[in-house]
N, C-alpha and C positions, 0 to 999 in steps of 0.2 A: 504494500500500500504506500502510497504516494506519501512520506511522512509528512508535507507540509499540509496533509487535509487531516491529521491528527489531532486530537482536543491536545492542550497542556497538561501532562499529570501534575501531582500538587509533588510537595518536597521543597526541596532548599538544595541551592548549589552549594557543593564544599570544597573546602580547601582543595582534595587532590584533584578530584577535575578539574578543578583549571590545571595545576601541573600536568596533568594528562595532556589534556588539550595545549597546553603550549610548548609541551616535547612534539606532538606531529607538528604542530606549526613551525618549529626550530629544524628538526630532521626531516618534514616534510616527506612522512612515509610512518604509517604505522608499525611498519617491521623496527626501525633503526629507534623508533621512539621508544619501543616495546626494549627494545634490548639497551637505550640511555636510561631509563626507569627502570630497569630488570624489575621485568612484570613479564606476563605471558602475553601473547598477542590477542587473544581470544580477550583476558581480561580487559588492556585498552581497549579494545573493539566494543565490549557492551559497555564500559566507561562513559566512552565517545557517544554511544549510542544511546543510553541516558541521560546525559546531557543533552543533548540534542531533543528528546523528549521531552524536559523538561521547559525546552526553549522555543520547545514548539514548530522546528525548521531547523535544515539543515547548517554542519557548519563546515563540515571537510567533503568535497567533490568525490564522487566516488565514479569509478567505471558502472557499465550495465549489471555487471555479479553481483553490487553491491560492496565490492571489496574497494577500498581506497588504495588508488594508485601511486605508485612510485613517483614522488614527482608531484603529488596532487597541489591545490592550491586550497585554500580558506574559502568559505564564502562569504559575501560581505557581513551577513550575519555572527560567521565568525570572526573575521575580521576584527570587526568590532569587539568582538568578549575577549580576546588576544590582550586587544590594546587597553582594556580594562585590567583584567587578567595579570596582566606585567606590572602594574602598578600595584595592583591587589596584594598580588603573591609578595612584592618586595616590602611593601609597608609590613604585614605580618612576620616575614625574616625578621624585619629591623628591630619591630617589639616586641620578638621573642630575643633578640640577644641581648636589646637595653634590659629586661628584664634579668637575664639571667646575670648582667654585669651588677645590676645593683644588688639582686642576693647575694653576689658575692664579697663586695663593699660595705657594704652594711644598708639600714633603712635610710638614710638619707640618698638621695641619687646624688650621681655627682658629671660633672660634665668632661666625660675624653675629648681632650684636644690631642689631635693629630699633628706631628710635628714631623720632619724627615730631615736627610743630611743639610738639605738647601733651605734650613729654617735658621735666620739669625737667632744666636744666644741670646740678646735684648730682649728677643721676645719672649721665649718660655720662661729666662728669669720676671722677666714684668707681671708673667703669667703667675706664676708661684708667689710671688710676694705679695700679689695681690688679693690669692686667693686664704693667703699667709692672714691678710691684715684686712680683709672683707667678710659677715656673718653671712653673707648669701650668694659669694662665690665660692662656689667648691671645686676645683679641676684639678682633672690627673692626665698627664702627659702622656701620649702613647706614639711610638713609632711606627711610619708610617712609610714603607719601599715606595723607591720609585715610582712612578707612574699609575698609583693606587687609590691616589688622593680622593677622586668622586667616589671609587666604588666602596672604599672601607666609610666614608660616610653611609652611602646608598645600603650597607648591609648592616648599619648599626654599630661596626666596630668602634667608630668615632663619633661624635656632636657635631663639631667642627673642625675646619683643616687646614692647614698652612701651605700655599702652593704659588712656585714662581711659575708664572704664565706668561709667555711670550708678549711682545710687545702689542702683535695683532692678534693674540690667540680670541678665539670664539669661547668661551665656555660652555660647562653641560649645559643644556636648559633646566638641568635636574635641579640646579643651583643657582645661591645668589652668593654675591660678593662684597667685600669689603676692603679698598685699597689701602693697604697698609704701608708701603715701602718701596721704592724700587734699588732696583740693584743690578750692577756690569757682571761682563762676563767677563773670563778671562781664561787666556791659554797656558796649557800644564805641559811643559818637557822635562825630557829625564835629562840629567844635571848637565852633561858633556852636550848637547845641543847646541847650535853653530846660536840660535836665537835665546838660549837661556838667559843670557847675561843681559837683554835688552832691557831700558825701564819701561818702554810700551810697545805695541806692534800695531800693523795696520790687520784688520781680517785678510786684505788681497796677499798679506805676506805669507799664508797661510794656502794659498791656494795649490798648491803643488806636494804640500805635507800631507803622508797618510796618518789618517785621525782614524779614534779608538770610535766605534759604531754605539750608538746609542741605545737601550733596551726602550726609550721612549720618546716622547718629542724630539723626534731626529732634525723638524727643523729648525728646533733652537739651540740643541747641542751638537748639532752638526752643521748650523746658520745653511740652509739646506732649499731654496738656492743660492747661490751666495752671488753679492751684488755686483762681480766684473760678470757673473755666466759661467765661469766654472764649475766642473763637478767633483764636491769632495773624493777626494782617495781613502775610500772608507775601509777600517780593517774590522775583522769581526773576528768571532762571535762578539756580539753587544755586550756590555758591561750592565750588568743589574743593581749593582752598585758603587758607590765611590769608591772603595778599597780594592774592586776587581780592574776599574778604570786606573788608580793610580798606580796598580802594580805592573797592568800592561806600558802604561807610561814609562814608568822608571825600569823597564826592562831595555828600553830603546825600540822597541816595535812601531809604536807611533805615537799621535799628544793626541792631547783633548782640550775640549772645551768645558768649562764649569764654573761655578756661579763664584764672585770673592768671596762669598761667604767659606767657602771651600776652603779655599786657601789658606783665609785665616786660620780654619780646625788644620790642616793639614800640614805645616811646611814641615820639609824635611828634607837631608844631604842630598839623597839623590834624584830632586825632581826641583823643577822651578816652576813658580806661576810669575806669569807677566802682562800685565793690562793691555786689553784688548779695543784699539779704537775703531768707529765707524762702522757702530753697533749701536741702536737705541737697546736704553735699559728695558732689564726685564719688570714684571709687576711685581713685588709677593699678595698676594691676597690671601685672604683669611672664608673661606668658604662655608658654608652651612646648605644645609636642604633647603626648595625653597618652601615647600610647604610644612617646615619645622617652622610651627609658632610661639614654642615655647619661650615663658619669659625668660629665663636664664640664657637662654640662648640668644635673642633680642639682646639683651643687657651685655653680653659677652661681644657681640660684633659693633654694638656703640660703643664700647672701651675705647674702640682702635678708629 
Protein backbone atom coordinates (compact mmCIF):
# COMPACT_ATOMS: atom_id res chain seq x y z
CA UNK A 1 0.00 0.00 0.00
CA UNK A 2 0.98 3.39 -1.06
CA UNK A 3 2.23 4.57 2.58
CA UNK A 4 1.41 8.09 1.85
CA UNK A 5 -2.51 7.16 1.99
CA UNK A 6 -1.73 5.66 5.43
CA UNK A 7 -3.41 7.24 8.65
CA UNK A 8 -0.53 8.51 11.37
CA UNK A 9 -0.19 5.92 14.07
CA UNK A 10 0.19 7.62 17.45
CA UNK A 11 3.68 7.30 19.54
CA UNK A 12 6.55 9.61 19.97
CA UNK A 13 9.66 9.89 17.86
CA UNK A 14 12.91 8.81 19.85
CA UNK A 15 16.17 9.46 20.28
CA UNK A 16 17.55 6.51 18.18
CA UNK A 17 15.55 7.04 15.06
CA UNK A 18 16.77 9.98 14.24
CA UNK A 19 20.29 8.23 14.77
CA UNK A 20 18.99 5.62 12.47
CA UNK A 21 17.77 7.93 10.12
CA UNK A 22 20.78 10.10 9.99
CA UNK A 23 23.21 7.14 9.40
CA UNK A 24 21.21 6.22 5.98
CA UNK A 25 21.33 9.84 5.21
CA UNK A 26 25.27 10.01 6.12
CA UNK A 27 26.20 6.51 4.35
CA UNK A 28 23.23 6.92 2.04
CA UNK A 29 22.59 3.06 1.89
CA UNK A 30 20.88 1.06 4.57
CA UNK A 31 23.47 -1.75 4.36
CA UNK A 32 26.69 0.78 5.23
CA UNK A 33 24.21 2.45 7.92
CA UNK A 34 23.38 -0.92 9.25
CA UNK A 35 26.83 -1.88 9.64
CA UNK A 36 28.13 2.35 11.06
CA UNK A 37 25.39 1.59 13.82
CA UNK A 38 26.13 -2.22 14.07
CA UNK A 39 22.52 -3.03 14.15
CA UNK A 40 21.03 -5.76 11.77
CA UNK A 41 19.80 -4.43 8.50
CA UNK A 42 16.34 -5.85 8.92
CA UNK A 43 16.29 -3.94 12.29
CA UNK A 44 17.19 -0.31 10.47
CA UNK A 45 14.75 -1.22 7.85
CA UNK A 46 11.59 -1.54 10.36
CA UNK A 47 13.21 1.47 12.37
CA UNK A 48 13.07 3.59 9.20
CA UNK A 49 9.83 2.04 8.53
CA UNK A 50 8.39 3.27 11.78
CA UNK A 51 9.27 6.32 11.52
CA UNK A 52 8.19 6.88 8.42
CA UNK A 53 4.69 5.65 9.89
CA UNK A 54 4.79 7.71 12.32
CA UNK A 55 5.32 10.63 9.97
CA UNK A 56 2.94 9.72 7.86
CA UNK A 57 5.04 9.73 4.32
CA UNK A 58 7.96 8.78 3.02
CA UNK A 59 11.42 9.62 3.99
CA UNK A 60 14.28 7.51 2.14
CA UNK A 61 13.49 6.76 -1.88
CA UNK A 62 13.23 3.35 -2.37
CA UNK A 63 13.40 1.19 -5.77
CA UNK A 64 10.14 -0.87 -6.95
CA UNK A 65 11.03 -4.05 -4.18
CA UNK A 66 10.65 -1.63 -1.63
CA UNK A 67 14.34 -2.04 -0.69
CA UNK A 68 16.29 1.23 -0.57
CA UNK A 69 18.97 1.64 -2.90
CA UNK A 70 22.56 2.02 -2.98
CA UNK A 71 22.83 5.55 -3.42
CA UNK A 72 19.39 6.49 -2.45
CA UNK A 73 18.51 10.01 -1.78
CA UNK A 74 16.02 11.62 1.36
CA UNK A 75 12.81 12.93 0.41
CA UNK A 76 12.05 16.32 1.12
CA UNK A 77 10.17 15.14 3.95
CA UNK A 78 13.06 13.61 5.11
CA UNK A 79 15.01 16.08 4.26
CA UNK A 80 13.72 18.12 6.47
CA UNK A 81 13.64 15.72 9.93
CA UNK A 82 17.64 15.39 8.86
CA UNK A 83 18.02 18.94 9.23
CA UNK A 84 16.10 18.94 12.42
CA UNK A 85 17.44 15.73 13.42
CA UNK A 86 21.28 17.04 13.43
CA UNK A 87 20.53 19.72 15.63
CA UNK A 88 18.37 17.59 17.97
CA UNK A 89 20.66 14.67 18.34
CA UNK A 90 23.77 17.39 19.14
CA UNK A 91 21.87 19.40 21.75
CA UNK A 92 21.15 16.12 23.63
CA UNK A 93 25.08 14.86 23.33
CA UNK A 94 25.99 18.39 24.71
CA UNK A 95 23.52 17.96 27.94
CA UNK A 96 24.27 14.74 28.52
CA UNK A 97 28.14 15.42 28.88
CA UNK A 98 27.51 19.14 30.71
CA UNK A 99 25.74 16.83 32.90
CA UNK A 100 27.81 14.27 33.43
CA UNK A 101 30.86 17.15 33.81
CA UNK A 102 29.00 18.76 36.67
CA UNK A 103 28.41 15.25 38.67
CA UNK A 104 31.78 15.16 38.45
CA UNK A 105 32.68 18.73 39.81
CA UNK A 106 30.45 18.89 42.36
CA UNK A 107 26.77 20.64 42.57
CA UNK A 108 27.77 23.87 41.53
CA UNK A 109 28.29 23.96 37.46
CA UNK A 110 31.18 25.58 36.55
CA UNK A 111 32.07 26.93 33.07
CA UNK A 112 35.04 24.83 30.76
CA UNK A 113 36.90 27.34 28.88
CA UNK A 114 38.77 25.99 26.04
CA UNK A 115 42.20 27.13 25.76
CA UNK A 116 44.93 25.53 23.03
CA UNK A 117 48.65 26.05 22.21
CA UNK A 118 47.80 29.49 20.26
CA UNK A 119 45.96 31.00 23.53
CA UNK A 120 47.95 33.91 25.03
CA UNK A 121 48.90 33.28 28.88
CA UNK A 122 47.09 36.84 29.74
CA UNK A 123 44.33 35.23 29.19
CA UNK A 124 43.77 32.16 31.16
CA UNK A 125 45.76 33.95 33.98
CA UNK A 126 42.96 36.80 33.64
CA UNK A 127 40.63 33.91 33.60
CA UNK A 128 41.79 32.34 36.94
CA UNK A 129 42.16 35.36 38.82
CA UNK A 130 39.02 36.29 38.01
CA UNK A 131 37.40 33.48 38.72
CA UNK A 132 39.94 33.40 41.88
CA UNK A 133 38.25 36.83 43.03
CA UNK A 134 34.59 36.67 41.54
CA UNK A 135 31.36 34.70 43.60
CA UNK A 136 29.69 33.94 40.23
CA UNK A 137 32.40 33.08 38.19
CA UNK A 138 33.42 29.64 38.40
CA UNK A 139 35.99 28.32 35.40
CA UNK A 140 38.16 25.60 34.65
CA UNK A 141 40.42 25.48 32.00
CA UNK A 142 40.48 22.72 29.48
CA UNK A 143 42.71 21.88 26.57
CA UNK A 144 41.63 22.03 23.56
CA UNK A 145 43.81 20.28 19.85
CA UNK A 146 44.02 21.98 17.13
CA UNK A 147 41.54 22.42 15.00
CA UNK A 148 38.78 21.34 17.52
CA UNK A 149 37.60 24.49 18.69
CA UNK A 150 33.78 24.46 17.36
CA UNK A 151 33.40 20.90 17.75
CA UNK A 152 34.51 20.27 21.47
CA UNK A 153 32.13 23.38 22.01
CA UNK A 154 29.24 21.60 19.77
CA UNK A 155 29.65 18.22 21.84
CA UNK A 156 29.79 19.99 25.27
CA UNK A 157 33.34 19.37 26.12
CA UNK A 158 33.60 23.03 26.47
CA UNK A 159 31.21 26.45 27.24
CA UNK A 160 33.48 28.48 25.47
CA UNK A 161 36.67 28.67 23.36
CA UNK A 162 39.63 30.56 22.52
CA UNK A 163 40.56 30.59 18.62
CA UNK A 164 42.83 32.41 16.22
CA UNK A 165 40.84 32.86 13.13
CA UNK A 166 42.23 34.03 10.01
CA UNK A 167 42.18 37.46 9.16
CA UNK A 168 39.13 36.78 6.42
CA UNK A 169 38.03 33.43 8.11
CA UNK A 170 34.14 32.93 7.89
CA UNK A 171 33.03 31.33 11.16
CA UNK A 172 30.72 28.30 12.18
CA UNK A 173 27.29 29.63 11.88
CA UNK A 174 27.02 27.28 14.99
CA UNK A 175 28.79 30.34 16.63
CA UNK A 176 29.12 33.68 17.99
CA UNK A 177 32.02 35.64 18.80
CA UNK A 178 33.88 38.00 20.66
CA UNK A 179 37.06 39.86 19.40
CA UNK A 180 39.53 39.64 21.85
CA UNK A 181 43.15 40.38 20.57
CA UNK A 182 44.97 40.19 17.46
CA UNK A 183 48.11 38.61 16.97
CA UNK A 184 51.24 38.15 13.95
CA UNK A 185 52.58 35.28 12.75
CA UNK A 186 55.76 34.32 12.56
CA UNK A 187 58.28 31.82 10.95
CA UNK A 188 60.04 28.94 12.89
CA UNK A 189 63.61 27.54 11.54
CA UNK A 190 65.98 25.18 12.86
CA UNK A 191 68.86 27.04 14.36
CA UNK A 192 71.64 26.76 11.23
CA UNK A 193 69.07 28.25 8.61
CA UNK A 194 70.78 30.71 6.10
CA UNK A 195 67.30 33.05 7.50
CA UNK A 196 67.40 32.33 11.24
CA UNK A 197 69.44 35.17 12.39
CA UNK A 198 67.11 37.74 10.55
CA UNK A 199 65.20 40.22 12.82
CA UNK A 200 62.09 40.20 10.35
CA UNK A 201 61.24 38.59 6.89
CA UNK A 202 59.05 39.23 4.10
CA UNK A 203 56.31 36.18 3.42
CA UNK A 204 57.75 36.23 -0.54
CA UNK A 205 61.12 35.20 1.27
CA UNK A 206 59.48 32.25 2.15
CA UNK A 207 58.29 31.23 -1.04
CA UNK A 208 60.76 28.67 -2.23
CA UNK A 209 61.10 27.18 1.44
CA UNK A 210 59.56 23.63 2.06
CA UNK A 211 57.10 24.36 5.06
CA UNK A 212 55.86 21.75 7.77
CA UNK A 213 51.96 20.81 6.27
CA UNK A 214 49.33 21.85 8.49
CA UNK A 215 46.74 19.31 10.29
CA UNK A 216 44.32 22.46 9.93
CA UNK A 217 43.60 25.92 8.56
CA UNK A 218 46.24 25.23 5.96
CA UNK A 219 45.53 28.75 4.67
CA UNK A 220 46.71 30.57 7.47
CA UNK A 221 49.55 28.25 8.42
CA UNK A 222 50.53 27.63 5.25
CA UNK A 223 49.34 31.62 4.14
CA UNK A 224 47.85 29.37 1.26
CA UNK A 225 47.68 31.32 -1.53
CA UNK A 226 50.38 33.30 -0.88
CA UNK A 227 50.38 36.82 -2.36
CA UNK A 228 53.39 36.81 -5.37
CA UNK A 229 51.01 33.36 -6.60
CA UNK A 230 53.33 30.82 -5.54
CA UNK A 231 52.60 27.55 -4.38
CA UNK A 232 53.92 26.55 -0.91
CA UNK A 233 56.42 23.44 -0.90
CA UNK A 234 54.40 21.64 1.42
CA UNK A 235 56.01 18.67 3.47
CA UNK A 236 53.98 16.26 5.25
CA UNK A 237 52.60 14.32 7.06
CA UNK A 238 50.70 17.46 8.83
CA UNK A 239 51.72 18.27 12.31
CA UNK A 240 48.78 17.95 14.84
CA UNK A 241 50.52 19.61 17.15
CA UNK A 242 53.20 22.26 18.04
CA UNK A 243 55.67 19.98 19.56
CA UNK A 244 55.26 17.48 16.28
CA UNK A 245 55.76 20.99 14.15
CA UNK A 246 58.75 22.04 16.00
CA UNK A 247 60.49 18.83 16.07
CA UNK A 248 60.10 18.59 12.34
CA UNK A 249 61.44 22.17 12.21
CA UNK A 250 64.60 21.62 14.33
CA UNK A 251 65.36 18.48 12.47
CA UNK A 252 66.12 20.75 9.40
CA UNK A 253 63.31 19.04 7.09
CA UNK A 254 61.57 22.26 6.64
CA UNK A 255 59.98 25.73 8.81
CA UNK A 256 56.78 26.62 9.69
CA UNK A 257 54.50 29.19 10.34
CA UNK A 258 52.96 29.89 13.85
CA UNK A 259 51.39 32.25 15.88
CA UNK A 260 54.04 34.62 18.53
CA UNK A 261 52.35 33.45 20.98
CA UNK A 262 54.21 30.24 20.19
CA UNK A 263 57.35 31.48 20.24
CA UNK A 264 57.03 33.15 23.37
CA UNK A 265 56.13 29.25 25.02
CA UNK A 266 58.64 27.80 22.98
CA UNK A 267 62.21 29.24 22.34
CA UNK A 268 64.87 27.01 22.38
CA UNK A 269 68.82 26.21 20.94
CA UNK A 270 67.96 24.71 18.04
CA UNK A 271 65.19 26.42 16.25
CA UNK A 272 64.52 30.30 15.65
CA UNK A 273 61.28 32.22 15.34
CA UNK A 274 61.48 35.45 13.34
CA UNK A 275 58.73 38.03 12.51
CA UNK A 276 56.95 37.72 9.62
CA UNK A 277 55.90 40.95 7.58
CA UNK A 278 53.06 41.52 5.00
CA UNK A 279 50.69 39.45 6.72
CA UNK A 280 47.47 41.01 8.20
CA UNK A 281 47.03 39.91 11.98
CA UNK A 282 45.34 37.19 12.81
CA UNK A 283 41.89 37.60 15.29
CA UNK A 284 41.93 35.53 18.77
CA UNK A 285 38.33 35.28 19.50
CA UNK A 286 36.63 33.82 22.29
CA UNK A 287 33.70 31.72 20.86
CA UNK A 288 30.42 30.31 22.43
CA UNK A 289 27.34 28.50 20.86
CA UNK A 290 25.10 30.75 19.47
CA UNK A 291 22.04 29.51 20.80
CA UNK A 292 23.83 29.06 24.51
CA UNK A 293 21.93 31.67 26.48
CA UNK A 294 23.14 31.03 29.55
CA UNK A 295 23.97 33.84 31.87
CA UNK A 296 27.31 32.83 32.86
CA UNK A 297 28.04 32.43 29.77
CA UNK A 298 26.79 36.06 28.40
CA UNK A 299 28.79 37.50 31.41
CA UNK A 300 31.85 35.59 30.42
CA UNK A 301 32.01 36.94 26.64
CA UNK A 302 31.35 40.62 28.11
CA UNK A 303 34.44 40.36 30.37
CA UNK A 304 36.58 40.47 27.18
Amino acid sequence: MDQRGAGRSGGELDVRSLRYLLAVSRERSFTGAAVSLQVSQPALSQAIARTEQLVGGRLVLRDARGVAREGSALTPAGQALVADATRITELLDRALVRARRIAEEGERERLAVGIGTSTPRWVSTRLVQASQESPDLDVVLRHVPWGQEVASLADGRVDVVFLNAGPDEVLDARVRAVHVADTQRVAVFAAGHELAGETSIDIADLDDEPIVDAGYDREVWLVEPRPSGAVPRVVGPPAQNVEEMLALVASGRAMAITAEVVAAGHRSDDIAFVPLRGLDPLRLVLLALADDERPAVADLLASF
